[in-house]
N, C-alpha and C positions, 0 to 999 in steps of 0.2 A: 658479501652479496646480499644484495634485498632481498626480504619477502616476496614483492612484486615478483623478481626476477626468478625464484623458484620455482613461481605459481607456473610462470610464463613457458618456463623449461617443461616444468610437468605437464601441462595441456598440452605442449607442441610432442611429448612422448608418444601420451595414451591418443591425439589425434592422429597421429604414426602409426597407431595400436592399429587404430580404425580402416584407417585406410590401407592398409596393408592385411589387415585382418580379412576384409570383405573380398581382398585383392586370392587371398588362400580360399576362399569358400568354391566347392566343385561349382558348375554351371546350374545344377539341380537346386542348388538353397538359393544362390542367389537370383534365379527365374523366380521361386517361391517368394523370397524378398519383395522383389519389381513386381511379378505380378500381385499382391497384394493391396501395395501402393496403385498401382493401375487401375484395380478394383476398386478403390477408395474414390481415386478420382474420376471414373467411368462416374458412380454415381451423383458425384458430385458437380461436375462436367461436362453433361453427357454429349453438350455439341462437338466439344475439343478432343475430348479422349477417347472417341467409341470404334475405333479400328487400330491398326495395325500398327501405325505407328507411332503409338500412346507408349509403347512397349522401349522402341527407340528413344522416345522425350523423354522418358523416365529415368532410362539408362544415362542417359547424357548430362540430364540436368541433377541427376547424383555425382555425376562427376564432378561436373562445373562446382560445384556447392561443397563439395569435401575440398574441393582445392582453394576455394576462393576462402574458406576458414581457414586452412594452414597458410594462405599467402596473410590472413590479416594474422595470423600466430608468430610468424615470421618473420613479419614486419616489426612488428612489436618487440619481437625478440633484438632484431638486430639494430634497429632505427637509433639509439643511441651508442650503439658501439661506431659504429660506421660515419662519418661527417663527410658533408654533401650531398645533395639531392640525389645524385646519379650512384651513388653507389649506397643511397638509402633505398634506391629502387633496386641496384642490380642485383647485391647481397641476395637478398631471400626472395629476387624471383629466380638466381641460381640455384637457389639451394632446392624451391620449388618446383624445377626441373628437374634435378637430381633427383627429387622423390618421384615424379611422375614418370620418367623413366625407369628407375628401380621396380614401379607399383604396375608398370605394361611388361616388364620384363618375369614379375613372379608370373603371373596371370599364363607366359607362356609352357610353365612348367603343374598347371593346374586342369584336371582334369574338366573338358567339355571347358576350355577358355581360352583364349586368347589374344598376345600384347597386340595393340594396336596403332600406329603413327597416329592415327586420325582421334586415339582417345588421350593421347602425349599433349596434341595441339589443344584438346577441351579441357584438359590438368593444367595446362600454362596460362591458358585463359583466366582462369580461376584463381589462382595462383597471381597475377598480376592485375587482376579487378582488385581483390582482398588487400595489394598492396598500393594500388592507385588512391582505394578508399582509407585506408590508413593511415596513407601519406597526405593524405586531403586532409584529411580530421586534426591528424598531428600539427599541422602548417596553422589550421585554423586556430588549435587551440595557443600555440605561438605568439601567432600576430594580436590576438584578442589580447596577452597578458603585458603587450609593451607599450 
């Protein structure tokens, strides 16, 4: 096994760390998190982010953004094991699913949280942008070398 290939293992762990880490933290650290971030961008934003539902975009677009790294982690990972477009794509957005469900499922066993369908559909999203732009990059760099 490559170098490469261990780097690839290892980031796709500690990215697992991460999101399943944030996935265990009560409702109180991670409000404290968000809001934070919210506070950041209130000041920084203030037309976009000065109510209520700054708190929501926050939440969601940490979603969208932890997924959409593990779909390009996972793409990466598998994009040469795998041959054919369609199962360079399906591979690690299954797998990407598999973790967004496991990551709404801890959440149900976490104080002040809760799994949600509609944060599964914002994880797969992510999840298969990360692998759409992967698979874009990869094709590019392809066709560029023949």
């Amino acid at each position: 096994m490559n170098k490469k290939k261990i780097i690839v293992r290892i980031l796709i762990v500690l990215w697992l760390c991460l999101i399943w880490g944030h996935s265990l933290q009560p409702s109180s650290i991670s409000d404290r998190e968000s809001g934070a971030i919210l506070q950041f961008l209130i000041k920084t934003f203030p037309t976009i982010f000065n109510n209520e539902s700054g708190m929501f975009i926050v939440r969601k677009t940490a979603h969208f953004l932890e997924f959409m790294v593990l779909g390009i982690l996972l793409c990466i990972e598998f994009i040469s094991h795998v041959h054919g477009a369609l199962k360079s794509f399906l591979v690690p957005a299954m797998a990407g699913l598999f973790v967004a469900f496991i990551d709404e499922t801890i959440q149900l066993f976490v104080a002040g949280r809760s799994g949600e369908v509609r944060d599964m559909w914002i994880d797969f999203s992510g999840v298969l942008l990360g692998t759409l732009i992967t698979m874009a990059i990869s094709n590019n760099r392809r066709s560029k070398r023949r």
